[in-house]
BATOR-142506 format. One line per 5 residues: their letters; for each residue x, y, z of N, C-alpha, C. Coordinates in Angstrom, 1 decimal. Each point is the difference from the previous one (the first is absolute). Example, Ala and Ser with C-alpha at 12.3 -4.5 7.8 and 13.67 -1.06 7.14 Angstrom:
<sebas>
as> 13.2 -5.7 7.8 -0.9 1.2 0.0 0.9 1.2 0.0; -0.4 1.1 -0.7 0.9 1.1 0.0 -0.8 1.1 0.8 .
</sebas>
This chain:
<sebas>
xxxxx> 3.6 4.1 -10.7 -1.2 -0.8 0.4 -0.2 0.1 1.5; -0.9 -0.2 0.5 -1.0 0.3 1.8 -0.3 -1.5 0.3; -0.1 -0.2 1.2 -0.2 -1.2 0.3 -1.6 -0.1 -0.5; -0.9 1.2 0.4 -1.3 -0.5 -0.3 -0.2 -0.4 -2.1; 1.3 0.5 -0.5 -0.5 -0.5 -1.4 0.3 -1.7 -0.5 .
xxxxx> 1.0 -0.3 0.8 0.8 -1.3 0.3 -1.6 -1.1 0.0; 0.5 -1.2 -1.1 -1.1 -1.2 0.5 0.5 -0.9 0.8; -1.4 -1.1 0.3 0.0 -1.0 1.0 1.1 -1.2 -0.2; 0.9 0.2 0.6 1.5 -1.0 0.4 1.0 0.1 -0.9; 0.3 1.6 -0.2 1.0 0.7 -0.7 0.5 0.2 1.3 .
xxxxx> 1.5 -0.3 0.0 1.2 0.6 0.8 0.6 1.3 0.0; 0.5 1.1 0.6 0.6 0.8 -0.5 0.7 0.8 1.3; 0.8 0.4 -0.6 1.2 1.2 1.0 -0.5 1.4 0.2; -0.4 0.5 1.7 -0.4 1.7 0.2 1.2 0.7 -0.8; -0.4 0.8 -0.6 1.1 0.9 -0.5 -0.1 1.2 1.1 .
xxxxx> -1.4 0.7 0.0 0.0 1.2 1.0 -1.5 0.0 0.6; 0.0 0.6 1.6 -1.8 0.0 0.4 0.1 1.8 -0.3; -0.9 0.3 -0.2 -0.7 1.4 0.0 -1.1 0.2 0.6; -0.9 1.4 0.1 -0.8 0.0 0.5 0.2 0.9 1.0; -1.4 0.0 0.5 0.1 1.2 1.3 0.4 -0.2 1.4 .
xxxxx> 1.0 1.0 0.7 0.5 -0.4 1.3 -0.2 -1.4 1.0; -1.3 0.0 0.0 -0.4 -0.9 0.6 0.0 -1.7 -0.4; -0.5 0.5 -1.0 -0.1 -1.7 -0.8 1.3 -0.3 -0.8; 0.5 0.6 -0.3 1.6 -0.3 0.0 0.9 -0.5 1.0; 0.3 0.6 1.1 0.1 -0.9 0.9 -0.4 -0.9 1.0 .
xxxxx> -1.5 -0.1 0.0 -0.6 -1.2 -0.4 0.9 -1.3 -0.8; -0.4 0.7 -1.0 0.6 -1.5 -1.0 1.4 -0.4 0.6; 0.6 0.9 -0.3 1.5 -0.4 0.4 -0.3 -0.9 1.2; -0.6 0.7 1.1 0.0 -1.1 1.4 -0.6 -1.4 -0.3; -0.2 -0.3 -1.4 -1.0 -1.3 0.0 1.3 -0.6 -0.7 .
xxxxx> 1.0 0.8 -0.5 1.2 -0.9 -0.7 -0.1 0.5 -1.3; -0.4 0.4 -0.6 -0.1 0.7 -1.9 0.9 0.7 0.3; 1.6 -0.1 -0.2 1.0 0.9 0.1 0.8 -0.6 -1.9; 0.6 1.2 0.1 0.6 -0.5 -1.5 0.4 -1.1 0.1; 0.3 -1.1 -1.3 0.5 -1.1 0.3 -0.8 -1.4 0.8 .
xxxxx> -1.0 0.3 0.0 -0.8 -1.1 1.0 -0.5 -1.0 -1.3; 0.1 -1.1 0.5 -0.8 -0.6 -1.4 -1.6 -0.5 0.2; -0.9 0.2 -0.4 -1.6 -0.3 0.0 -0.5 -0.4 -1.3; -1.5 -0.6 0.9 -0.5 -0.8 -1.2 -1.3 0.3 0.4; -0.9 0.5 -1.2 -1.2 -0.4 0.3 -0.9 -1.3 0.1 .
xxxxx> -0.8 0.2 1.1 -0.4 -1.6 -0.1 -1.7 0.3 -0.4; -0.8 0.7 0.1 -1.0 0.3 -0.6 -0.4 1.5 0.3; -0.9 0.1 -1.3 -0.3 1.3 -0.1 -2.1 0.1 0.1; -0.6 1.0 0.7 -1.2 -0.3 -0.1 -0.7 1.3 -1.3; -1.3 -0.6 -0.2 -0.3 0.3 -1.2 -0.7 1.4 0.1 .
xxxxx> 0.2 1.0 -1.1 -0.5 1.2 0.6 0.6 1.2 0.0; 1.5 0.1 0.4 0.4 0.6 0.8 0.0 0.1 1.6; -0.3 -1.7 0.2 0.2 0.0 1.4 1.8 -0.3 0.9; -0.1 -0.7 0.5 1.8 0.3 1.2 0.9 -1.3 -0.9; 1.1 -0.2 0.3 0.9 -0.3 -0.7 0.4 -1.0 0.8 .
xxxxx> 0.5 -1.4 0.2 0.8 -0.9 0.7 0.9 -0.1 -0.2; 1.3 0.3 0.6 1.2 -0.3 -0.5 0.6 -0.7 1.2; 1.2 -1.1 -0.2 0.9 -0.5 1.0 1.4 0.7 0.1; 0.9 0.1 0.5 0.8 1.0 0.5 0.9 -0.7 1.3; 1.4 0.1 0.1 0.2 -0.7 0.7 -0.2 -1.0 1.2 .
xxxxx> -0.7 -0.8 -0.9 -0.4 -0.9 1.3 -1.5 0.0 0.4; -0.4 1.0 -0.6 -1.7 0.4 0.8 -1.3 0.5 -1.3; -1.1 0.0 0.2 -0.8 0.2 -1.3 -0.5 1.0 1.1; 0.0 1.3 -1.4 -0.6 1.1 0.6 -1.3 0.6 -1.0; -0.9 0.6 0.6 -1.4 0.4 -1.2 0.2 1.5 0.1 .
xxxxx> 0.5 0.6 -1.3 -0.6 1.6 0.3 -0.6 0.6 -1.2; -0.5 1.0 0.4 -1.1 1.2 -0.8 0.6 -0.1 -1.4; -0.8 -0.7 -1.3 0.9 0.6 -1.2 0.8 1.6 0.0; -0.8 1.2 0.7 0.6 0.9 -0.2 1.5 0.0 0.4; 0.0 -0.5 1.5 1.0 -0.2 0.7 0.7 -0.6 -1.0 .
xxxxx> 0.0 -1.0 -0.9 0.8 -0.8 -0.5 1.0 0.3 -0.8; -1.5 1.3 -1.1 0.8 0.6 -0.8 0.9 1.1 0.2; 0.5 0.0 1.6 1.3 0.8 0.0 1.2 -0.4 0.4; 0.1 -1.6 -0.8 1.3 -1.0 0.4 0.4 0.0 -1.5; 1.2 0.6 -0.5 0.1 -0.1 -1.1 0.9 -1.5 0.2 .
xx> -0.2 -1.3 -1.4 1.0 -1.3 -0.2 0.3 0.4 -1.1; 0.9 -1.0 0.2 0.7 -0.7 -1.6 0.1 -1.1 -0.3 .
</sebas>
């Protein structure tokens, strides 16, 4: 499962980020390292950006971006 498939205030554990050079480490620098625990806190309608909270901080990103955080 991808973070962007995950619903609104489902918890769950990064298993792996993927993705292209860039936005891969990206994420990692925002904290999505395996093991992290996250939650979505809302999703917008559409296919629009994704809110999740993440150690301590709420971060918004691109459903695409999202969908290259695989959880469990």
């Amino acid at each position: 499962m991808t973070l962007g498939e995950a619903k609104s205030g489902e918890g769950h554990v990064v298993v792996s980020v993927g993705g292209s050079g860039a936005l891969r480490r990206r994420l990692l620098e925002f904290g999505f390292v395996p093991g992290t625990e996250v939650r979505v806190v809302r999703r917008a309608p559409f296919g629009g950006p994704v809110e999740v909270a993440l150690r301590g901080y709420l971060l918004t990103l691109r459903r695409d971006a999202a969908e290259t955080v695989a959880i469990k």
